[in-house]
N, C-alpha and C positions, 0 to 999 in steps of 0.2 A: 837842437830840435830832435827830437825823438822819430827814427824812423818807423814806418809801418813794417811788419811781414809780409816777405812774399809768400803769399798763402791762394791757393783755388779758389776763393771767394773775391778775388778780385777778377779773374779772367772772369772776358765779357762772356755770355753765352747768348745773347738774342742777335738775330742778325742784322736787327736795322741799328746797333749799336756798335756795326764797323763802317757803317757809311760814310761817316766821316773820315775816317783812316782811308777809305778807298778816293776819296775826293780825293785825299791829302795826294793818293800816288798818282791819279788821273792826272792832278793841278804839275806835278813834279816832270810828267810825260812831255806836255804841253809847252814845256819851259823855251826858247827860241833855239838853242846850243842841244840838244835833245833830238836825235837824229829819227824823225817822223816815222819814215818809209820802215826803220828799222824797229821801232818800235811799238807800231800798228802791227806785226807782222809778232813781236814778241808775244804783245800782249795777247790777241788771236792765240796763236798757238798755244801759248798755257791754257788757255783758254778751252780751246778746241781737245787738248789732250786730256785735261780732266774730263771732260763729254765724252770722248769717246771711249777712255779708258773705264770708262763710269768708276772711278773712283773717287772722286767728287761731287756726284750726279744727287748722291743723299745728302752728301756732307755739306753742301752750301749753307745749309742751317747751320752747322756745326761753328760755332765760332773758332774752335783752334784747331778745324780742319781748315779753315779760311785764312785764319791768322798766319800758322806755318806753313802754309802755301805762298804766299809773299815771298816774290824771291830775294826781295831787299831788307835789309834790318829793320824792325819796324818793332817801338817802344812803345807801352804805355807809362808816361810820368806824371805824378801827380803837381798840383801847381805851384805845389813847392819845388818840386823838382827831384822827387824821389823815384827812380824806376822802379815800377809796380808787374812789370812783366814785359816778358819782349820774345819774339819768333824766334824761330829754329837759326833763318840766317842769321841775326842777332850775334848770336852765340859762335857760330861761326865765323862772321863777319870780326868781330871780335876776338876770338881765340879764348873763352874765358867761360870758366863755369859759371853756369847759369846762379847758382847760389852768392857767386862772387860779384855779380851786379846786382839784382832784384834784392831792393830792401836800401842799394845805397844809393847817394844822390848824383844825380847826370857827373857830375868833375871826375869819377871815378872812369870813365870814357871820354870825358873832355876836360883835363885840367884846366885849361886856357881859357875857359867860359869867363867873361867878365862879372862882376857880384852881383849887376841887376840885369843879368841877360834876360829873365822871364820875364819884364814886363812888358816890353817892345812885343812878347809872343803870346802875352796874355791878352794884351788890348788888343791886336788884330783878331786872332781866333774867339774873344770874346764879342766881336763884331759881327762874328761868321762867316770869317773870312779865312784861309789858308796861310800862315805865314810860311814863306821859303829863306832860308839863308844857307852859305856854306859856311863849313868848319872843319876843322882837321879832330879826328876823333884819333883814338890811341889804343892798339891790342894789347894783350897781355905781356910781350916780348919786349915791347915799349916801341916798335915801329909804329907809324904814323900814316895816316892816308886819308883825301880827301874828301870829303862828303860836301852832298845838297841835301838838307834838312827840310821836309815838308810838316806843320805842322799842323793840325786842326784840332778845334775842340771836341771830346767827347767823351757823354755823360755814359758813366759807369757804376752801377752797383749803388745808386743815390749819389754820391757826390760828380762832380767834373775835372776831369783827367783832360790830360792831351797824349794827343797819338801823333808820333813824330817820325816819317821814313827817311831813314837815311838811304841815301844810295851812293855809292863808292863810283867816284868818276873815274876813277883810275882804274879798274877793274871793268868800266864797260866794254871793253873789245874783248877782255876776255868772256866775258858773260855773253858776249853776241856768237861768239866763236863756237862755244859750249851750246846753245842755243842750234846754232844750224850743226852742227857735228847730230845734237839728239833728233833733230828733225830727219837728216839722213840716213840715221841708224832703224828709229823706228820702224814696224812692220805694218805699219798703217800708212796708206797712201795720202798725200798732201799736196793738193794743189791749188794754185793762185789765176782765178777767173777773170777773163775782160766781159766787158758787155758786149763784147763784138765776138764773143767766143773762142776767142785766144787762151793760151794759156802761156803767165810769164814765168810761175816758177811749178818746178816737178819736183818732190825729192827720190830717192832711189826706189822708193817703194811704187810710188807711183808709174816709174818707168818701167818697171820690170812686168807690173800689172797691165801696164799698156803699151809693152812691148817694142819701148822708146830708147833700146840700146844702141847707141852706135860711138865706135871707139872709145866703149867704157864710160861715155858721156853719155849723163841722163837728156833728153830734149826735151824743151822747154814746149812746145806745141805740135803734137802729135796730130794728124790728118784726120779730124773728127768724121769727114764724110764717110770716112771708111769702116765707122760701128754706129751700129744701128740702136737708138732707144728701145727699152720693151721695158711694160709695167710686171708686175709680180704673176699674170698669167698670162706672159710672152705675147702681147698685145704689142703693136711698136706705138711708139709714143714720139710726138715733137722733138726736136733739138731743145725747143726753148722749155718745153718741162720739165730741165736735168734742174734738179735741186738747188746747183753754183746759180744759174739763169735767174729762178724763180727767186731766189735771196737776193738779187743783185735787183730785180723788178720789185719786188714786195718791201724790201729795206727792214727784214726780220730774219733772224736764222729760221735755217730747214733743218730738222733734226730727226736724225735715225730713217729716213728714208729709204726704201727698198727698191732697188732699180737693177737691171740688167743690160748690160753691153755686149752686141752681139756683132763679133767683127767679122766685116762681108766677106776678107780673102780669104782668112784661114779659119771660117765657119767657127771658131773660137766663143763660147760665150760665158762670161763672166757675171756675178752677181754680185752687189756692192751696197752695203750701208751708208747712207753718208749725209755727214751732219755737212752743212754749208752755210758759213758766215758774213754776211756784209758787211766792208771794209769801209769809212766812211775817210775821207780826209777834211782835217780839220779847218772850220765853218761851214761842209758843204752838207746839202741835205740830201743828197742823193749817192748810193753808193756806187764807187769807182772801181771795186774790187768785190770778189767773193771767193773767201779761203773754204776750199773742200775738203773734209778728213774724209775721207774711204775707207772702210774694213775689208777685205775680201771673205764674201761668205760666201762662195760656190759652193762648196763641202756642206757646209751649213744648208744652204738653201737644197742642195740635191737629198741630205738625209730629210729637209723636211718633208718635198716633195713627194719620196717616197715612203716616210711615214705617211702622210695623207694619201697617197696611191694606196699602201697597205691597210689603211681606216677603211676607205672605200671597196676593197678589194673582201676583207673581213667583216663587212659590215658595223666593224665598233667605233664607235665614237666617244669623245671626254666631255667634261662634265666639269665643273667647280662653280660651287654656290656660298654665298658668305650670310650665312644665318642672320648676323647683327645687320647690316645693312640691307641686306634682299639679294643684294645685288648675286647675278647670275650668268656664267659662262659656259658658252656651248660649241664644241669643235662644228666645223662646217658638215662632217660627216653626222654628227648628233641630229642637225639640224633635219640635213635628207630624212632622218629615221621618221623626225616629228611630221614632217611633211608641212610646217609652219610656214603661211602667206609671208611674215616676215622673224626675222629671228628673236625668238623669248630672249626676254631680259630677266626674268621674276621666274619663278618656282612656280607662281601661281598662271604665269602662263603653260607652264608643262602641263601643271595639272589638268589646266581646260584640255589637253588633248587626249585624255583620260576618260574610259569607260568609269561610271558613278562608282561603282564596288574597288574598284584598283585606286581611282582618284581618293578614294577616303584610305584605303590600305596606304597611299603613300604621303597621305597626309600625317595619318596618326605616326609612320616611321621617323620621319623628317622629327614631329613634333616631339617624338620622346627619345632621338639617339642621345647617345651620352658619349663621352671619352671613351674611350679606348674599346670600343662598340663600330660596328660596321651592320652594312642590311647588304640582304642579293634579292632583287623581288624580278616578277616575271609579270607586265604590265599587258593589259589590250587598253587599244586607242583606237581613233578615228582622225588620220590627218585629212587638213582641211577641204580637198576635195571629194571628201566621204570615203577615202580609202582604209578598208582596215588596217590595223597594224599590230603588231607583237611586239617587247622588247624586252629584254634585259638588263634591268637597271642594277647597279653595283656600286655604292661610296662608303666612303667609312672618311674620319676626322682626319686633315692634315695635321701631323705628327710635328711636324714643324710651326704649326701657330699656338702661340702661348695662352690663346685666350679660346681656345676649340671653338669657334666661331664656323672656321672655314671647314668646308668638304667636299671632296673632289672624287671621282671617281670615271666609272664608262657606262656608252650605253650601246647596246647590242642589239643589230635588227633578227630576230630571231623568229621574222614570219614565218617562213620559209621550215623552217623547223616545226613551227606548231600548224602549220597546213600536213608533213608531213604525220604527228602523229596522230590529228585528228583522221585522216586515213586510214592510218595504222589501226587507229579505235575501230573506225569504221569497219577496217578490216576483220578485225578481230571480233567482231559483232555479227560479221556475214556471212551466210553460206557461201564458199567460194565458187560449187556450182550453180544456184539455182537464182543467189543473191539477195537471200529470204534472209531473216536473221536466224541467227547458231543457236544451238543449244545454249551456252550460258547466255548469250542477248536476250531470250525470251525468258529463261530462268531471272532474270534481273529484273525485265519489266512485271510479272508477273507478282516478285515479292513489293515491289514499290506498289503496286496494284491492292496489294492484300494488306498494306501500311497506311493504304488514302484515308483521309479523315472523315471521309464522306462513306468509309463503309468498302470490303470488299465483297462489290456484287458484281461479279465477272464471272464468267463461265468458260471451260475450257473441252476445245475441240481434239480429240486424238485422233490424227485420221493415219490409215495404215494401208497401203493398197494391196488390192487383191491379188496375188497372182503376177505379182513383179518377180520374183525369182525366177520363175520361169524363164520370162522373157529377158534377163539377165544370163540365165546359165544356157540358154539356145542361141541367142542373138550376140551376145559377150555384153563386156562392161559400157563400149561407147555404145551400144543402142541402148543398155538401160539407163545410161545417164542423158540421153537423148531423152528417155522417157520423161524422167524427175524431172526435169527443166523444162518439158514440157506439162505435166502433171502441176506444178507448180505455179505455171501459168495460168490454167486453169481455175486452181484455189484462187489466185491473185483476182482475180477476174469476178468472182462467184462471191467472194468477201468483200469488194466492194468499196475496203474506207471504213467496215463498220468492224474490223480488227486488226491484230497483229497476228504477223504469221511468220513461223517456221519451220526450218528443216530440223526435225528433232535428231535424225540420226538414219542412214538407210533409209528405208522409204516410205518413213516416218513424219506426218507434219502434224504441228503444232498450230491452233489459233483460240485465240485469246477475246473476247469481247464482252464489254460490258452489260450487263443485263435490267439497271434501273430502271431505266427507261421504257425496260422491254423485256418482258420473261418467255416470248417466245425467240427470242432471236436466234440464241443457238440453235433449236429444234428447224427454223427455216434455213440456218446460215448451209445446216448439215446438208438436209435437203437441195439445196442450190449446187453442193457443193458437188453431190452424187449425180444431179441433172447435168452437171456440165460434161463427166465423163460414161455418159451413153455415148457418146462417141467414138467409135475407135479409134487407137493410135494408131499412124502410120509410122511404121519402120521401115522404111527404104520400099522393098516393094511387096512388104507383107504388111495386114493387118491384125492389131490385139485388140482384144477387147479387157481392160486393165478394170475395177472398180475397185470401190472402198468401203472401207469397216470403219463405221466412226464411232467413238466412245466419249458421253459429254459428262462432265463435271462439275456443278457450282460451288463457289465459295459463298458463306462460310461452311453451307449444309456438306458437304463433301469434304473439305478439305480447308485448313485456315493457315497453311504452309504450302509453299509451290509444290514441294514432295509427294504432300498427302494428297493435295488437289488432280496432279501428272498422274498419282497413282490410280485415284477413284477414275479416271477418267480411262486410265491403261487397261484397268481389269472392266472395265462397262465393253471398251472396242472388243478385248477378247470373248466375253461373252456375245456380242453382235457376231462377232467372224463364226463362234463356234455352231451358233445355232441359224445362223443364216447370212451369209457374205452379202456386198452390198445393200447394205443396211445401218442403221444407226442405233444406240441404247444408251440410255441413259442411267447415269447410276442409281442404284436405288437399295431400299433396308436390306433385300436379300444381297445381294453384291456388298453390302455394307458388311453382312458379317463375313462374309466369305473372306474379305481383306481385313475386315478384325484379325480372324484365326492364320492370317496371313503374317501381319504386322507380332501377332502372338509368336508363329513360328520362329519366324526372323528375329525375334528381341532373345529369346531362349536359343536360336540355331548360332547367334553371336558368340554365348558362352559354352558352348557343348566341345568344342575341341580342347578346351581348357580344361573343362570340367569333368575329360577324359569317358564322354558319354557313345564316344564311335566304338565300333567294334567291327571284324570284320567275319564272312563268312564264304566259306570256298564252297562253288560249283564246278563238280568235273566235267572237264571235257573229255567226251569218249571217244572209244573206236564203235562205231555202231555196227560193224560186222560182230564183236567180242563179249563190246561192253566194259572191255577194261579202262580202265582209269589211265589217262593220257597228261593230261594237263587241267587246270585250275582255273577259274575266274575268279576275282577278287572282287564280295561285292559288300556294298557299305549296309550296315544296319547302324540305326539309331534309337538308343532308349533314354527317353529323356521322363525326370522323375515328375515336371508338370505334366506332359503329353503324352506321356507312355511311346508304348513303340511306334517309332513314326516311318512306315514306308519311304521308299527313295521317291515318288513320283508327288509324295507330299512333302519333300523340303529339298530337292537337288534344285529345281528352278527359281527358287527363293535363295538359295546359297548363291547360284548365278550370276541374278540380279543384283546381292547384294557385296557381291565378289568376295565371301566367306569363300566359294567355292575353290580359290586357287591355295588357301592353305590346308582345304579339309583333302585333296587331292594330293598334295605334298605328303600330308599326313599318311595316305592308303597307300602314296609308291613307297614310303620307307618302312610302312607295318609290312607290305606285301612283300618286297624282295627280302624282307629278314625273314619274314616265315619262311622265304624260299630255302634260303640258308639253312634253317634249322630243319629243315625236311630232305635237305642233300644230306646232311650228317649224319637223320637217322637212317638214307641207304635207301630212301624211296626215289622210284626211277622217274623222276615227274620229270615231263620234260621242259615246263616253262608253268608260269604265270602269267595269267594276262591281268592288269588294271585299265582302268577306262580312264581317259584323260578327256578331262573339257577343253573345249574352244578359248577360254578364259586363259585356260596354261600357254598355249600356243603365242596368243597375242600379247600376254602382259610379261614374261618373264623369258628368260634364256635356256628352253628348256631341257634344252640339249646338255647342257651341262649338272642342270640340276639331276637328271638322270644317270648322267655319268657318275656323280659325286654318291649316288644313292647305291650304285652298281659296286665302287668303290667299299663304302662303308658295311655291306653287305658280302663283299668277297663274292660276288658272283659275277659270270660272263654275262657281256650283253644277249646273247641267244636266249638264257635264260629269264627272258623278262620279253613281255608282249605287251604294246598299249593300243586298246582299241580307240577309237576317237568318232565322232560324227563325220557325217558328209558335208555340214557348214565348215570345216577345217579345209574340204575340196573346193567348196564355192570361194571360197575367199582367194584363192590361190594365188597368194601374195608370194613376192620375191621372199619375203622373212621365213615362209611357210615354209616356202621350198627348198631354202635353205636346212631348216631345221630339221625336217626329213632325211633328208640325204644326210644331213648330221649323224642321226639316230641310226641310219639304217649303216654308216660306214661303223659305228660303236656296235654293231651286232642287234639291234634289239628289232624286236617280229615287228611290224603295222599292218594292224587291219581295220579296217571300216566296220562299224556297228551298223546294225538294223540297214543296211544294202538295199535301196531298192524305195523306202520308208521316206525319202529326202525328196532333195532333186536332182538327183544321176543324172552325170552327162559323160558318154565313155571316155573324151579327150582326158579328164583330170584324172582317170585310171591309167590311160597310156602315159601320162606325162609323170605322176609322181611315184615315186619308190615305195608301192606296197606288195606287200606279203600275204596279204588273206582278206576275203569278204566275207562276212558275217551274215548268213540268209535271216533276216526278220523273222520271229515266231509270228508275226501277224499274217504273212504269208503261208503258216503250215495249218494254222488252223481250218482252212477249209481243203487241205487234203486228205486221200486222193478226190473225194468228191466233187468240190467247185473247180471247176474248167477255167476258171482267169486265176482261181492262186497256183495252178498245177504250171500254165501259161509262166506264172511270174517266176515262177521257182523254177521254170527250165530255163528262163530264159539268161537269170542271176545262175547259173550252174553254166551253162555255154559261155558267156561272158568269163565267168573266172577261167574257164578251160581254155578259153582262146587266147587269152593274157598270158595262160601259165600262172594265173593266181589258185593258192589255198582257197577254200570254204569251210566253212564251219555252220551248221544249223542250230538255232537257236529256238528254245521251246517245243523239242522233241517229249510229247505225252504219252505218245500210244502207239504200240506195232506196227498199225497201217500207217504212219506217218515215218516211222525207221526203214519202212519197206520199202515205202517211195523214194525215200531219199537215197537207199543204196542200189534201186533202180535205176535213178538218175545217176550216178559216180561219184553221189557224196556220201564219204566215209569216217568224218568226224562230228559229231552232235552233242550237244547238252540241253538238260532238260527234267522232268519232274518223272519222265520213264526210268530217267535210271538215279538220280538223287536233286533234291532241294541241297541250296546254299548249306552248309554244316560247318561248325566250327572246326579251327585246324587240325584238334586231337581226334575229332573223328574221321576228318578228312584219311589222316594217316591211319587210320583203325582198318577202315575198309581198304584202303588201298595196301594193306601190309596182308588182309587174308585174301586178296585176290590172286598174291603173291604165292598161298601155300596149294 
């Protein structure tokens, strides 16, 4: 008869097509000479070891992870009697290559088989019944050893086979020996339960873990009262709810179990997985035994503890959602974030906890990730007691699932964060002292305003108060900031609800209101606005009386950008202040063109430093006893080829404003000190240059160095070089200022005050900073000697400088009686149109070389 191959299409692969082979060994366990106690006790353990080693925990499907699991030889033969495949022990039971059995017929393992032994095996197991006999099988070496042969029928691969285990009786002590040797050796604890809570057997693992050493002997029932149950959050729990207990009452295994033993003496506590089996003895229905495998996971359980302390601690949490089924997992810490009555199963319950606009944002992400794609999204919610919430969600594809189903990731409470920035927004929106919104806040709202689709019809308030400098440079900085905040108040009070307002800058405010509805409102808001400060402020125990200058501007007739609008409304206030303080003005055609040829200067004053259109022209400074030529001012002219020559008082305040002014001054200290240069070389005795520097250099740039690097590139000493500045350079008198002074004045270079007197002089900021000269105001000479308050001013800036020990210089010396005066009073240096107008340099040098002959 022709054998079949042994070939992989005979191994079984469904698992209900070993049921019969497992009869076969159950029925062979069962047999009367089959030592019960010890192999209830085998079978357990194999048992309990694949479980807990989970190396068998998938493979019970696996047919030949179940087949070579068998610890006894175990055949499949066909009914003629050809081995068709057989286990691992087989082969070793045997001694003989696998290829040297499978394919021949059973005699090649059992010579001795009689000619019709299969049908005695066929008609039982075709009954459905187990045949058992013994026989002596044969290894390869040609030794001999006995076997109990169990056989059952079973159908494989379309036909019907038998499955036949042998088990070598000769070899069971050894196999029981081997058996408890791997029982003591493992590192997994194994113990055998009473129903009365006893314990009969312990292996080493067990003792050591429950601390059951004595003279090297493990004990068999260790003093239970002495450790305490606790569930997985240190809750104590019953005796009777240890897993062995509930197995032994329930008559089902307890598997994977998490428990804690907390021993009372030496405060010890341990944490244990533990699968527990119920032992039944055979006919009884109730079990008599419960074998416990134990892992020791304290290690385990303490990092997990502290990972979950540290999820909690960082507020992150995990996340895994499996796209194909729904299904959805969420750390306990996720859950807090959701703030869910009870725990999402579904995406689509996260989603409910979802603001509409985020809930669809993370709808569409979900719906369109792909492989090797990840999302970071920043969610608001609502958990379910109406509490807001922020989070940060973050998943991308598990790299490890073949079919990118799954995705896993964290989520992040990250309220906490966006309460901060909205603050921060908040912050950076607000005036810090008055808590009006900022310059850019109302720049913002104003352009959204002038974008509505409804039209911008808003109107804008510039209000500027009267006569705060004042009470700032007499009073110091905290009563004027006492003022604004109070000022402030004021506005808030007098607007009503029916704008926005703010601090434009200094003691400047801004309000904003719509006009649809109502084309007088700005005209009243103003009104209201000036009604509230007839009041005077009290400052401590003096009274001011503060008002305002408002300038109103509508969009779009004014202005169809916040700029143009800020502007119309800027040049309306100063027209109000100029022609009558506490007051209001509204922009209009004349004001209109005055900021046309404004907006004109500015577009042309943009290109003129490029387009090489400054030039510069020297005013001497004399000795008004001589007249001789002493020193220089450096003053700017500009001719520009649209505007022609443009005075300084028609484009320095538009340079300013538009901060052209800090490079057109750049420009005049490096033309000035090089003229200087080239006027030492030709041997003229000049003793210095002065240029004028803005407020603008001071605050925006390092100016002290810029000077230095100019003094430098020029070869001249700082003596040689004088910069006159304003009195607002005083008023401010910042650390930065004073700094930069004392800078200048340690590099040699003169400082003196322009137009003295002209500002808001207050003597402390002469005593306190490093200057060298005042500059008397021509608008103070004009009415000498005759008017009795400029004669008043003029002594009174000459004693001032005297008592300091400051220089003077007079500016806008025109006429005799006004050179007389002045050196009546002890002042001996002046310039002016008595003794020359500005003049280009070669003139400069002209006259001052024949003063020389």
């Amino acid at each position: 008869m022709k054998q079949p191959a042994a070939t992989d299409k005979h191994l079984p692969t469904p698992l209900a097509q070993l049921d019969h082979a497992l009869e076969a060994l159950q029925h062979a366990r069962q047999t009367p000479d089959f030592p019960l106690n010890c192999d209830a006790v085998l079978d357990n353990l194999q048992h309990a070891l694949v479980r807990a080693r989970g190396a068998l925990a998938t493979g019970l499907e696996n047919y030949r992870a179940l087949f070579d699991a068998v610890p006894d030889p175990v055949s499949i033969i066909s009914r003629e009697g050809v081995v068709l495949d057989l286990n691992r022990a087989s082969i070793r039971a045997y001694d003989r290559a696998r290829e040297a059995i499978v394919g021949q017929h059973l005699r090649v393992l059992n010579p001795d088989l009689p000619k019709d032994f299969l049908a005695p095996v066929l008609d039982i197991i075709d009954r459905g019944e187990t045949h058992v006999a013994q026989s002596t099988n044969i290894r390869a070496d040609g030794s001999r050893f006995p076997v109990e042969v169990h056989s059952a029928r079973l159908r494989l691969a379309d036909q019907d086979t038998i499955v036949a285990v042998a088990r070598d009786l000769s070899a069971r002590q050894e196999a029981e020996a081997r058996y408890w040797s791997l029982a003591e050796s493992i590192d997994q604890a194994i113990t055998l339960h009473e129903a009365n809570g006893h314990s009969d057997f312990m292996n080493a693992a067990a003792a050591r873990i429950f601390g059951q050493q004595a003279d090297g002997a493990p004990q068999a029932n260790p003093d239970w009262s002495d450790w305490m149950l606790v569930d997985e959050q240190g809750r104590p729990l019953p005796p009777e709810a240890h897993p062995a207990q509930r197995a032994l009452r329930e008559g089902h295994t307890i598997s994977s179990e998490v428990i804690g033993l907390f021993h009372r003496k030496t405060k010890r506590l341990v944490w244990l997985s533990v699968t527990a089996i119920p032992q039944f003895s055979p006919g009884s229905t109730r079990a008599g035994h419960a074998l416990a495998i134990s892992s020791d996971i304290t290690g385990l359980q303490r990092d997990k503890t502290l990972f979950r302390r540290v999820q909690e601690l960082a507020q992150i949490g995990g996340w895994q959602w499996d796209r194909g089924s729904g299904e959805l997992y969420l750390s306990s810490e996720a859950i807090h974030i959701l703030g869910a009555a009870t725990p999402p199963r579904t995406m689509d319950a996260v989603l409910a906890c979802l603001i509409e606009d985020d809930r669809q944002q993370l709808r569409h992400t979900l719906r369109t990730i792909s492989d090797g794609t990840g999302f970071d999204l920043e969610l608001q919610g609502q958990q379910m007691d109406g509490t807001p919430f922020w989070a940060r969600m973050i998943g991308e594809p598990d790299p490890h699932d073949p079919g990118h189903t799954r995705f896993s990731g964290t989520l992040q409470d990250i309220t906490e964060r966006k309460r901060a920035e909205e603050d921060l927004r908040l912050q950076a929106q607000t005036d810090a002292l008055t808590g009006l919104l900022n310059r850019d806040a109302i720049l913002a709202h104003i352009a959204v305003r002038l974008d509505a689709a409804a039209g911008p019809n808003l109107a804008v308030l510039y209000i500027d108060l009267d006569r705060f400098k004042i009470v700032n440079d007499v009073l110091g900085h905290d009563a004027g900031d006492h003022l604004l905040v109070e000022a402030a108040h004021r506005i808030r009070q007098s607007v009503a609800g029916e704008g926005l307002i703010a601090r434009f800058g200094g003691d400047e405010f801004l309000v904003i209101c719509q006009i649809a509805d109502d084309e007088s409102r700005s005209e009243r808001l103003a009104l209201q606005i000036q009604k509230s400060f007839n009041t005077p402020f009290r400052l401590g125990k003096d009274e001011f009386k503060v008002t305002t200058s408002i300038g109103i501007a509508r969009a779009p007739s004014d202005g169809d950008t916040p700029r143009q609008l800020i502007q119309s409304a800027d040049v309306a206030m100063y027209d109000s202040k100029r022609r009558h303080r506490n007051g209001y003005q509204a922009f209009s055609a004349s004001l209109a063109s005055r900021q046309q040829e404004r907006l004109q200067v500015e577009t042309q004053l943009r290109r003129a430093l490029d387009n090489g259109e400054f030039h510069l022209v020297y005013q001497p400074q004399v000795d008004l006893r001589t007249g001789r030529f002493l020193s220089a001012e450096a003053l700017l002219r500009w001719n520009n080829p649209v505007l022609g020559a443009m005075p300084p008082d028609r484009f320095i305040s538009v340079a300013e404003t538009t901060g052209e002014i800090v490079r057109i001054d750049h420009w005049v200290l490096q033309e000035a000190c090089a003229q200087m240069r080239r006027w030492q070389e030709q041997g003229l005795p000049i003793q210095h240059v002065a240029v004028n520097i803005s407020y603008h250099q001071f605050a925006g740039e390092d100016l002290a160095r810029s000077i230095e690097r100019s003094l430098q590139q020029a070869g001249l000493p700082g003596h040689a070089l004088e910069l006159e500045m304003t009195e607002r350079v005083l008023i401010e008198d910042s650390s930065d200022t004073l700094r930069t002074l004392a800078e200048l004045r340690a590099l040699g270079v003169q400082l003196s005050i322009d137009d003295f007197g002209e500002g808001y002089s207050a003597l402390h900021y002469l005593r306190r900073l490093p200057i060298h000269t005042l500059k008397l105001s021509h608008g103070f000479l004009k009415g000498v000697p005759g008017n009795p308050s400029d004669v008043a001013i003029c002594q009174a800036v000459a004693g001032i400088a005297s008592s300091l020990k400051l220089g003077i210089v007079a500016e806008g010396v025109e006429t005799e009686l006004q050179r007389d005066f002045l050196l009546r009073l002890g002042v001996t240096v002046g310039q002016g149109f008595l003794f020359s107008p500005g003049v280009l340099p070669g003139e400069f040098a002209r006259r001052m070389l024949a003063q020389q002959d």
